[in-house]
C-alpha positions as CSV (number, residue, x, y, z in Angstrom):
1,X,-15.4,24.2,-9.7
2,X,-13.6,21.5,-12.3
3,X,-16.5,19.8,-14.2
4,X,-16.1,15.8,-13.4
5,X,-16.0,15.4,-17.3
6,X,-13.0,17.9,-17.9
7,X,-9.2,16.5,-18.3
8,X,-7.6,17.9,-14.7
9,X,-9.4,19.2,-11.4
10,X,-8.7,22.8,-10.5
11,X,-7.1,23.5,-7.0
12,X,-10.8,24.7,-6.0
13,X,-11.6,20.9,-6.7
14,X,-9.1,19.1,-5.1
15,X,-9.8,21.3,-1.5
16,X,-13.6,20.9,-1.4
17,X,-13.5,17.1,-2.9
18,X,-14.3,14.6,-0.1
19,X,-12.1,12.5,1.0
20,X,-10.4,9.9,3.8
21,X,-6.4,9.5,4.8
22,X,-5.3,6.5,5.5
23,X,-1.8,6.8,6.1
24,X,-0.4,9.7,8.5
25,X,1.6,9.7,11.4
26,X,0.6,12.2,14.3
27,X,4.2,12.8,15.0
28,X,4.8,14.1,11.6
29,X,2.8,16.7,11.2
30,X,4.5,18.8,14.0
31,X,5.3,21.8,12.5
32,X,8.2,24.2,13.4
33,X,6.3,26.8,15.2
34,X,4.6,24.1,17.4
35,X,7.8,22.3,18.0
36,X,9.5,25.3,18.9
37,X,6.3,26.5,20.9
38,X,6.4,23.3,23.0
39,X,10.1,23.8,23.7
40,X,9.3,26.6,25.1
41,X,6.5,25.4,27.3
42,X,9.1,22.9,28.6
43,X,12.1,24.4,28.4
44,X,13.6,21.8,25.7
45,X,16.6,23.2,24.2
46,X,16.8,22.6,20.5
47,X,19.6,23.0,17.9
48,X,17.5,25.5,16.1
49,X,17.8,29.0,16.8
50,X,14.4,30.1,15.0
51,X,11.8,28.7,12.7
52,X,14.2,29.3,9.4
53,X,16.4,27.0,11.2
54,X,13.9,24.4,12.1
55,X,12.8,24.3,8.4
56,X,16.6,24.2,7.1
57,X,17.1,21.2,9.4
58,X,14.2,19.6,6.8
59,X,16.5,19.2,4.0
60,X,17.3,15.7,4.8
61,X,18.8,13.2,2.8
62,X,17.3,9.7,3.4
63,X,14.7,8.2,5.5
64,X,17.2,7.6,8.2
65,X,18.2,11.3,8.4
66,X,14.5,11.8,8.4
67,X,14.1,9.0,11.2
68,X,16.5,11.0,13.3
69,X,15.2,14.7,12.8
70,X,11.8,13.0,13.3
71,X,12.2,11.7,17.1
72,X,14.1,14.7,17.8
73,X,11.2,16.8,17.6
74,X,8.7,14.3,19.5
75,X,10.7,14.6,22.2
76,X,8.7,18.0,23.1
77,X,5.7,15.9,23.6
78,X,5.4,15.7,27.0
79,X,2.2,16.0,28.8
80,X,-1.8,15.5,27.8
81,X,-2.0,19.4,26.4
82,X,0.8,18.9,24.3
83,X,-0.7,15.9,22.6
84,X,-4.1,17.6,22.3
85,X,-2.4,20.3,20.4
86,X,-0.5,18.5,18.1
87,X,-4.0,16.3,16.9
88,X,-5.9,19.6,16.8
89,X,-3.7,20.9,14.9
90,X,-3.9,18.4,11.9
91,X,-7.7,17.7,12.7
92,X,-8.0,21.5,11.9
93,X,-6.4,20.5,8.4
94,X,-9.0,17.7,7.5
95,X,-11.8,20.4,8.5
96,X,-9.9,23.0,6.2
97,X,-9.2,20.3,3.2
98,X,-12.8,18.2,3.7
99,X,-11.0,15.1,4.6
100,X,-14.2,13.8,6.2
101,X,-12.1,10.6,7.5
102,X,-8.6,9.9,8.9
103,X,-7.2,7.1,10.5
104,X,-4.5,8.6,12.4
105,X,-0.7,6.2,13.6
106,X,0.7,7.4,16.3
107,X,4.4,6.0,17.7
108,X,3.7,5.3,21.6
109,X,7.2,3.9,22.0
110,X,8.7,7.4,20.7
111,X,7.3,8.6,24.2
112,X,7.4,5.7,26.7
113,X,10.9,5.0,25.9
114,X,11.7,8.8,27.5
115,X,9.4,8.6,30.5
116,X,6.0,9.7,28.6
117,X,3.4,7.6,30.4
118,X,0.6,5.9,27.6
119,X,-1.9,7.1,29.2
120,X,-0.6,11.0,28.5
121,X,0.1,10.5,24.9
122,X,-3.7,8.5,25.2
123,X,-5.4,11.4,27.1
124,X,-4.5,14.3,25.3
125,X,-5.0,12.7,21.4
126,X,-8.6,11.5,22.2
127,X,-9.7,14.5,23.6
128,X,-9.1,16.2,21.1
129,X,-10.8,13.7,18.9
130,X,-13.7,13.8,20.8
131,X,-13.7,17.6,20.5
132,X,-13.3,17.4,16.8
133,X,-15.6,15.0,16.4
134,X,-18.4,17.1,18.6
135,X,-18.1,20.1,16.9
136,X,-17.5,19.5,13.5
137,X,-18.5,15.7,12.8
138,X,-14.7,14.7,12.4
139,X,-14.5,11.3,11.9
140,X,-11.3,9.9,13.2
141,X,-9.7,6.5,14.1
142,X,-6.4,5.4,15.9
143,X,-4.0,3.0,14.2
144,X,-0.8,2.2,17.2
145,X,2.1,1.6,15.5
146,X,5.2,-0.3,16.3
147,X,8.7,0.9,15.5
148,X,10.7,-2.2,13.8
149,X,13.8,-1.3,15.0
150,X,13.1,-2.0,18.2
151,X,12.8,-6.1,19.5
152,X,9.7,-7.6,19.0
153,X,9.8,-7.4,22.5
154,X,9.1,-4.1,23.0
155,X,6.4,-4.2,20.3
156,X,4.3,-6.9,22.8
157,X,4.9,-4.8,26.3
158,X,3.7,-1.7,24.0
159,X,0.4,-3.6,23.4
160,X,0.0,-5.0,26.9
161,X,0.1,-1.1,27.7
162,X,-2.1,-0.2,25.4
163,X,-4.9,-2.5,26.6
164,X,-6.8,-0.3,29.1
165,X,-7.3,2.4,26.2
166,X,-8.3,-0.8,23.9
167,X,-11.8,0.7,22.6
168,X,-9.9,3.5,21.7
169,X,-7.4,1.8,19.3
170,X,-8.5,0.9,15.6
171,X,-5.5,-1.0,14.0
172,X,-2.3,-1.6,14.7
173,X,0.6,-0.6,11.9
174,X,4.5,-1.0,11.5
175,X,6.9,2.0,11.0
176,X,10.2,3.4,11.3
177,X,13.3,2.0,8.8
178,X,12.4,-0.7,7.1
179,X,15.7,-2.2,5.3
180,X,16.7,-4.8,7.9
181,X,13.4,-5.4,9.8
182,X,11.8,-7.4,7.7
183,X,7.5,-7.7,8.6
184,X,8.6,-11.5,10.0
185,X,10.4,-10.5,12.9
186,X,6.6,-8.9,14.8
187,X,4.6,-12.4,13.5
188,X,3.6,-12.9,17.4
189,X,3.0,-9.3,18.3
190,X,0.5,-9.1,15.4
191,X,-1.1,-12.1,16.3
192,X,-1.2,-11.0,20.0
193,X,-3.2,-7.7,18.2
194,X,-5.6,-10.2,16.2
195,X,-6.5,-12.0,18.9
196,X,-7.7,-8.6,20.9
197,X,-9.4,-7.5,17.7
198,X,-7.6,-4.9,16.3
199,X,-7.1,-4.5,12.5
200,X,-3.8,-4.2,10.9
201,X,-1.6,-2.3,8.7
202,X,2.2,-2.6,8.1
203,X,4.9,-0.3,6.8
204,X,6.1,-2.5,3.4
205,X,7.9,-2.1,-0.1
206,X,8.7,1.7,0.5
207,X,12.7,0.9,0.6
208,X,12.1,-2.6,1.2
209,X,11.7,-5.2,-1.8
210,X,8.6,-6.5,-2.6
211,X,9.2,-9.8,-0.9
212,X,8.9,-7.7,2.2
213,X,4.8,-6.8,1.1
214,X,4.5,-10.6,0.6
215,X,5.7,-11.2,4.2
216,X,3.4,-8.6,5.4
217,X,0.5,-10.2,4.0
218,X,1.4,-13.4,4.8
219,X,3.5,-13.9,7.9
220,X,1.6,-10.6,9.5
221,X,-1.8,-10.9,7.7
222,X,-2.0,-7.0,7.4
223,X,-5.2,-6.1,5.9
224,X,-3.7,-2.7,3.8
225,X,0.1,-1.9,3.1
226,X,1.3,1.1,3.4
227,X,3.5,2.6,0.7
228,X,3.9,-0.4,-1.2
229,X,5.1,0.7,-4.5
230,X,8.0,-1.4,-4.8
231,X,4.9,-4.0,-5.8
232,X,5.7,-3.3,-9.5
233,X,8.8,-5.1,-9.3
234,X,7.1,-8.4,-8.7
235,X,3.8,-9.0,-11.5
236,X,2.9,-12.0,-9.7
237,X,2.7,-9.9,-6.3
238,X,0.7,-7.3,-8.7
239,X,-1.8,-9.8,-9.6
240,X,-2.5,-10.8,-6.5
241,X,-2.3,-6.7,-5.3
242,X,-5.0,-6.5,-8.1
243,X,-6.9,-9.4,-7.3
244,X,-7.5,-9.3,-3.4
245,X,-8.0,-5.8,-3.9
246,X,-5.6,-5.0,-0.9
247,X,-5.2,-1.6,-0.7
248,X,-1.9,0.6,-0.6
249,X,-1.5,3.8,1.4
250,X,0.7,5.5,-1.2
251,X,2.6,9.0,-0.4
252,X,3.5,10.6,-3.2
253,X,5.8,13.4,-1.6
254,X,7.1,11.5,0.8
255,X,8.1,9.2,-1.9
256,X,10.0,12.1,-3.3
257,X,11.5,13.4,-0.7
258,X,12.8,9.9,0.8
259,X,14.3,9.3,-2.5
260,X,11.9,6.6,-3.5
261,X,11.6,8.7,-6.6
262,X,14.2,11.1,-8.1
263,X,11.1,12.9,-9.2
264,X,7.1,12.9,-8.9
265,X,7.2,12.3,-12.9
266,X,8.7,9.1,-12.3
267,X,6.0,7.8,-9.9
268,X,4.0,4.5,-10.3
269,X,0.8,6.0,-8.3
270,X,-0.9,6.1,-11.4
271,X,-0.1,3.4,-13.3
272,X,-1.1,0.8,-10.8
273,X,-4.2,2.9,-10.6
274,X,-4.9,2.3,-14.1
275,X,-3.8,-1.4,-14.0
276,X,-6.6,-2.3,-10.9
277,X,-4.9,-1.4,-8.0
278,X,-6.4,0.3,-5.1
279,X,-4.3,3.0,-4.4
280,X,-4.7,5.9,-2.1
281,X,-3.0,9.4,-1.7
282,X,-2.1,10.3,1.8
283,X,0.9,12.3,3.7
284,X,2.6,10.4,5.5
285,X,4.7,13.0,7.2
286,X,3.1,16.4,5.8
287,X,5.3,18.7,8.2
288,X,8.5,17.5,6.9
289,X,7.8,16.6,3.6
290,X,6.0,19.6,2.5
291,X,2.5,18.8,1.8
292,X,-0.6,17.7,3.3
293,X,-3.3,15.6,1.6
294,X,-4.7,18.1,-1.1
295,X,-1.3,19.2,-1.9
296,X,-0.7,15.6,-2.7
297,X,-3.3,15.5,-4.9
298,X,-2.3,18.9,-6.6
299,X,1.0,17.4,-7.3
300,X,-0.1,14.5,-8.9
301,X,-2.4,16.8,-11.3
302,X,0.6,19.1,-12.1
303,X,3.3,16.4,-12.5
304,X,1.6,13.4,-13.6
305,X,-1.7,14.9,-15.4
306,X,-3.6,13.0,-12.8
307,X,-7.4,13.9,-14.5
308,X,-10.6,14.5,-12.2
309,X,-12.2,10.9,-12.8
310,X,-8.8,9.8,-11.2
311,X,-9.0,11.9,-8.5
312,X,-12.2,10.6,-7.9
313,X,-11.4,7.2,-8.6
314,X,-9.1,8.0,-5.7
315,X,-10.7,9.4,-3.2
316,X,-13.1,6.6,-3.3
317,X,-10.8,4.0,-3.1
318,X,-9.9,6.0,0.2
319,X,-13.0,5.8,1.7
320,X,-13.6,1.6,0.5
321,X,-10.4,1.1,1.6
322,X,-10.8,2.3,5.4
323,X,-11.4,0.3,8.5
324,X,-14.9,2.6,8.8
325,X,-18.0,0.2,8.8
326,X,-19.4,-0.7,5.7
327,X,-22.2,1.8,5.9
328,X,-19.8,4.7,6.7
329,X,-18.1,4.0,3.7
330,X,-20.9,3.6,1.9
331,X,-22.2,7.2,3.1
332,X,-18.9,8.9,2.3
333,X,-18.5,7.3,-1.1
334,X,-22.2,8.6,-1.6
335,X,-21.2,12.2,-0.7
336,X,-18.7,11.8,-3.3
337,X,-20.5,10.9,-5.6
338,X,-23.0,14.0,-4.6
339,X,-20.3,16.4,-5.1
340,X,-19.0,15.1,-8.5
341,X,-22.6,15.3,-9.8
342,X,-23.3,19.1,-8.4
């Protein structure tokens, strides 16, 4: 194992380090076996003759091409098991990669719009959080996400459906294309959220301009941004970044793959890191973009030199910057701090 002291964290390291996600969405971690598996179950034809196929089809060129690949596949969620096997599946990962936390979005509206009832999508994800969380100690929370190109709308009857499975539900977040949606256009649907207590979390400055993490945090009142690295355009919106200490869900192959970035060399991650930001690694989509969270941070050592007191400096900030009580984050940054002293 990487001594804490040395200049980069060996891939031994980076597996066994503890540490929380904070920005992942359920639907996109459904691999191409599972989607083809539940095809089968139902029935669903597909445009893809085998796996190869399925993982051809992931050569997209832009988030919209992404966008459209990515609902095509959650259309074989259909019933409770369904669910229950897509969350095991990535709650098998965090057991696998010690992600000791995760605050999992899901997209309800990506089901109810074709028939799924809530309470499906509901049943089978918390039972296999509950299952997780008996037999291995998973910790897990549930951030319901609305997708901005709908109407606002459809973001408030999503909530009023969501309210018998309230104690279930964390945070609610705001996904899907950006560019055109601006955080603005959901002010009422987040306050509607506040008022049943719910924290929040919105989708900003990934192809948006920074004026659209501004909005969020002011017209929304998000509590964390996710992506956010369009920040570094604005210094006065990276002051205030740095001096609120609002945390941003950053996903560094995602970046890449979306085009954020030509290349991971060229990503800010990093440098706002150095400059006072709290930053965090996560996966955003790890199915389609080709990594989960420890391959993340494996990237960011072979591409951008990341050392081991960054990569501890970052897994920390994941655990202060989660919606876990302050004691739980207090214990989680202490088993950090356990393993980097072993």
């Amino acid at each position: 194992m990487s001594d804490p002291q040395a200049n980069r964290p060996d891939d031994a390291f980076l597996l066994a380090m503890p540490k929380a996600e904070l920005h992942l969405h359920l639907e996109g971690t459904l691999e191409p076996a599972r989607m083809l598996s539940l095809a089968a179950r139902h029935k669903v034809e597909l445009p893809y003759a085998d796996i190869d196929a399925v993982a051809a089809a992931y050569n997209f060129a832009d988030l919209q091409s992404f966008l459209d690949l990515y609902y095509l596949g959650a259309g074989v969620l259909r019933k409770p098991d369904d669910f229950y096997d897509l969350t095991m599946d990535y709650l098998k990962v965090c057991r696998q990669e010690n992600i000791c936390h995760t605050e999992i979005m899901f997209d309800p509206q990506a089901h109810t719009d074709r028939g799924v009832e809530f309470a499906v999508v509901m049943e089978g994800i918390t039972a296999a959080i509950d299952e997780a969380r008996r037999d291995w100690s998973q910790s897990a929370l549930l951030i319901m996400s609305f997708l901005r190109h709908l109407p606002e709308a459809a973001a408030l009857d999503t909530i009023e459906a969501a309210l018998p499975f309230a104690e279930h539900i964390t945070a609610v977040g705001l996904d899907s294309s950006e560019l055109g949606h601006p955080p603005e256009k959901f002010t009422r649907a987040f306050e509607r959220a506040r008022a049943i207590g719910w924290r929040t979390v919105a989708h900003a400055g990934e192809e948006g301009p920074p004026a659209y993490i501004t909005s969020a945090l002011d017209t929304l009142k998000v509590e964390r941004i996710d992506h956010g690295v369009r920040a570094e355009e604005d210094p006065v919106l990276m002051q205030r970044l740095i001096g609120e200490l609002i945390p941003l869900t950053v996903c560094p192959l995602s970046n890449v793959r979306l085009r954020v970035f030509d290349n991971l060399s060229e990503h800010n991650l990093l440098r706002m890191l150095a400059l006072g930001v709290r930053v965090t690694v996560n996966s955003d989509d790890p199915a389609y973009f080709g990594g989960y969270l420890t391959q993340n941070f494996r990237a960011l050592r072979d591409q951008l030199d990341m050392t081991t007191v960054q990569a501890l400096q970052l897994a920390d900030n994941s655990f202060s910057s989660s919606f876990l009580k302050p004691e739980q984050q207090q214990h989680y940054q202490q088993v950090l701090t356990d393993f980097a002293t072993a």
